[in-house]
N, C-alpha and C positions, 0 to 999 in steps of 0.2 A: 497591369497593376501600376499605380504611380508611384512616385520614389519620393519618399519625404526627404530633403536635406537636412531639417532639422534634426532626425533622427540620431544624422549622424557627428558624430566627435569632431571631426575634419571635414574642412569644405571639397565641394567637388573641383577637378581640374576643368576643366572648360577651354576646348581647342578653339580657336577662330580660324575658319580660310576664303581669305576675300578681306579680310581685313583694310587694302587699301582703297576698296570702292567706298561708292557713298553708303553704302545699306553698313557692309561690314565695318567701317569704321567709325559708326555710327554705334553695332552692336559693340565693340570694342568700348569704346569710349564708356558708353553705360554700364557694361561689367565693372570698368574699373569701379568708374563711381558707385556701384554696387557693392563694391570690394571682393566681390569673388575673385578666386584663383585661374589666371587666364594664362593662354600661352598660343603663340601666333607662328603661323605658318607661311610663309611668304618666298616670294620670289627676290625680290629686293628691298630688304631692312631697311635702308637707306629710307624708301617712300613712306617709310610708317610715321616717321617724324619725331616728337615729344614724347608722343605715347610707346615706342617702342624702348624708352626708359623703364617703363613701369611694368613692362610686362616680361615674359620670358620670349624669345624669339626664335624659331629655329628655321633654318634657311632650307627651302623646299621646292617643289613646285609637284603637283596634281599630274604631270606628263611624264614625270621620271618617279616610278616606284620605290627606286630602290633611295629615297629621300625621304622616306614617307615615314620610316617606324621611327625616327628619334622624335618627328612632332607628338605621331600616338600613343607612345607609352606613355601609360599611368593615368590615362585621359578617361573622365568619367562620360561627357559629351561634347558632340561636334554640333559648333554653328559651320554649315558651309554655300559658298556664293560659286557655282562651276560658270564657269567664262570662255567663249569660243563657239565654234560651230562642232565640237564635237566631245558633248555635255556626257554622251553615255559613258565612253572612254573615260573622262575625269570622275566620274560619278562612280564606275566599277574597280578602279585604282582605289580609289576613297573607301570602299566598303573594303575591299580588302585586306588594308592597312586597317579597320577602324574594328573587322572582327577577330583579327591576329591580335591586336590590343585588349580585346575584350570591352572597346566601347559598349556602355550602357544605350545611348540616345542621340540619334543623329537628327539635326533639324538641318532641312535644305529651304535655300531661298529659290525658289520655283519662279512660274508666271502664270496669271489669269488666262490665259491666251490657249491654256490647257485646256480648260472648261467650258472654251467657248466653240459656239458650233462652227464657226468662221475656221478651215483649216490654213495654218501658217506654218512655215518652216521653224519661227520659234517657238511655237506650241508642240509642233514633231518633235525637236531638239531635248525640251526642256520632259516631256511627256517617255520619251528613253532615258532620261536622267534620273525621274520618278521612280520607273519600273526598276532600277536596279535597284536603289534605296529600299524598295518595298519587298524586294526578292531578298533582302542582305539579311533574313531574320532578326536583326535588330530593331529594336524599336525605335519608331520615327515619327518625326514632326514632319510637312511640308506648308510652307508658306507661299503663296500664289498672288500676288498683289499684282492690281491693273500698272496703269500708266504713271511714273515718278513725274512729282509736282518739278523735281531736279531737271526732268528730260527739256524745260525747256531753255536751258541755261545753253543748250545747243545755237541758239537764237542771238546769241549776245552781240554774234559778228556781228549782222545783219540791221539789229538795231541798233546798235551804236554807231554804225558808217551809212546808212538810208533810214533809220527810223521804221523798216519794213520786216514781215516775218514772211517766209516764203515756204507753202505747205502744202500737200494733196492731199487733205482732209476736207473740204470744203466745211459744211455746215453739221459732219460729225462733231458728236462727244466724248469725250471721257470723263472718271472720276479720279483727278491725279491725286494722288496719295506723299505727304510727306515722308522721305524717307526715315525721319525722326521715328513715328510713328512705326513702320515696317519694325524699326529695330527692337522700338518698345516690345511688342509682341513679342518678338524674336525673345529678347532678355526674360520677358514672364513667362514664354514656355522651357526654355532651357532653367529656369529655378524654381518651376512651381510644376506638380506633380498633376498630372490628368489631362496632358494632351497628346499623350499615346496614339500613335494611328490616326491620326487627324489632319484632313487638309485644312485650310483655311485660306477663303478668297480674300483678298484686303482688299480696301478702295476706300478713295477718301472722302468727304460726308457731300458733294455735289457735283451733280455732270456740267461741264462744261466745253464748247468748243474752242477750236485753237483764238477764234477771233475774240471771245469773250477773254481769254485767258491773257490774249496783246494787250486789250482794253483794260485791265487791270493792270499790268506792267506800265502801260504809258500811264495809266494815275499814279501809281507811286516816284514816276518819272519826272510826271509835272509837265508831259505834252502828249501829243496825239501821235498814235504809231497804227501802222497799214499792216493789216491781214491781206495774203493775195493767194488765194485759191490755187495754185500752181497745176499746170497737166504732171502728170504723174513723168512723163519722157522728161521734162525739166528739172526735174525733180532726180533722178536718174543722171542726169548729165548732173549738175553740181555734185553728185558722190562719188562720180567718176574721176571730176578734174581735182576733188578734196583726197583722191588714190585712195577709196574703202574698197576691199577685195568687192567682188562680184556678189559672193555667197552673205553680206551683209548687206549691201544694197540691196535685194533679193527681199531679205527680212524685214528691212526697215518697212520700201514700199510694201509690201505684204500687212504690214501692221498701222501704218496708213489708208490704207485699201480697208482694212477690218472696220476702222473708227469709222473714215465716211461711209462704208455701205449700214453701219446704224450699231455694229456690234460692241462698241466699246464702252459703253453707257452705263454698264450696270454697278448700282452701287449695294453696297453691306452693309450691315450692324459691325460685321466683326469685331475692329477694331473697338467699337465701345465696348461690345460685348466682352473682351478682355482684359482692357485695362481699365473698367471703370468710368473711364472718362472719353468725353465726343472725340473724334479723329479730328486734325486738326485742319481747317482748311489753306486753299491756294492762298488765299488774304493771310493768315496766319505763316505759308511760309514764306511768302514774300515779305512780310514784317523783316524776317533773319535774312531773304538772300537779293532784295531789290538791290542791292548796291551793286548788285555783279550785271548790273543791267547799265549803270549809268554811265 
């Protein structure tokens, strides 16, 4: 059954966790401006910034349970972002605080990477994070979006000191998706009634490979910037000497391995299909974040 808010007298409480990523700070921001009743669960208040004036805050973290019921009390539903390599953990702390609460609706922010036939250790990760949500008897949203238009903001070193992007994807695609967008979703499921039980793939409205993706970065730059195929061991070695544990390296290459062997391409309606209006593209979010390029 869906829940009308109209119905009711009082608006709903609305948890955030994850709020300092780009998805959840994104969904954050929008509630406000939506005016809903929101309240944020964080590790450090400090990172939340301006917005953590407007909101209620309560200091937390998804690894220590016994931190978890002052955020859930009185909470109608959770947006939640689980982060790490050990998603089910945070995922089953989460349902437990969320059904000692009597949360109504939990929406998790998932990955594409679940649905796809290419097995990856984030697809594993995020696919046990799933099953707990779905075994918590509570009703749930999951949101599954491909590749962030954001993720290549990873690139900025590279271009801005060689002009070069360095990748093992060779002449893979994907459909990167605005995280603006993600959130959107996110906000229209958490206040609009009838996405009960519902995955949802997101992606954004064209595939593109990493070199087509540079080739747009150097036009809003005003010069020409180099794609370079990288062997995957070079690739490997720069995560190394950047100190990402093992079990992220692991992931990444696995999800560069996915895009160039062809899997990462596929795109959806979703996104229009929910909010009415086209997903926005790479060109659109580059309008807002080319400056982080120059």
């Amino acid at each position: 059954m869906g829940y009308d808010m109209h119905q009711e007298g009082e608006r709903q409480m609305i948890l955030v966790i994850g709020a300092t990523g780009n998805v959840g700070g994104a969904v954050l921001a929008q509630l406000i401006e939506a005016g809903q009743k929101v309240r944020v669960l964080v590790r450090d208040p400090a990172k939340l910034g301006e917005l953590g004036g407007k909101v209620e805050v309560v200091k937390g973290d998804l690894t220590k349970p016994e931190t978890l019921d002052a955020a859930f009390a009185g909470v109608d539903k959770v947006f939640v972002v689980f982060a790490g390599d050990d998603l089910a953990t945070l995922a089953g702390n989460a349902m437990d605080a969320a059904k000692k609460a009597g949360v109504k609706h939990i929406v998790m922010l998932s990955s594409s990477t679940v649905v796809e036939p290419y097995a990856t250790l984030l697809g594993q990760w995020h696919i046990e994070a799933e099953a707990k949500i779905k075994a918590s008897g509570l009703a749930w949203t999951i949101l599954q979006p491909g590749a962030f238009a954001s993720n290549t903001l990873h690139w900025v070193g590279s271009i801005k000191s060689q002009g070069v992007v360095f990748q093992p994807t060779g002449d893979g695609k994907s459909a990167p998706i605005d995280p603006h967008d993600i959130a959107a979703v996110a906000v229209k499921v958490l206040t609009s009634p009838g996405h009960e039980g519902k995955s949802y793939v997101l992606t954004g409205p064209e595939a593109l490979s990493a070199a087509e993706e540079v080739a747009k970065i150097g036009a809003v730059l005003g010069r020409p910037l180099r794609f370079v195929d990288v062997p995957e061991a070079a690739a490997r070695e720069g995560m190394v000497k950047a100190g990402l544990p093992e079990v992220f390296i692991r992931a990444v290459l696995e999800a560069h391995a996915m895009v160039k062997a062809g899997h990462g391409a596929r795109i959806t309606q979703t996104v229009e299909e929910i909010l009415g209006r086209k997903a926005r593209t790479f060109d659109d979010w580059l309008k807002s974040h080319g400056k982080a390029f120059q």
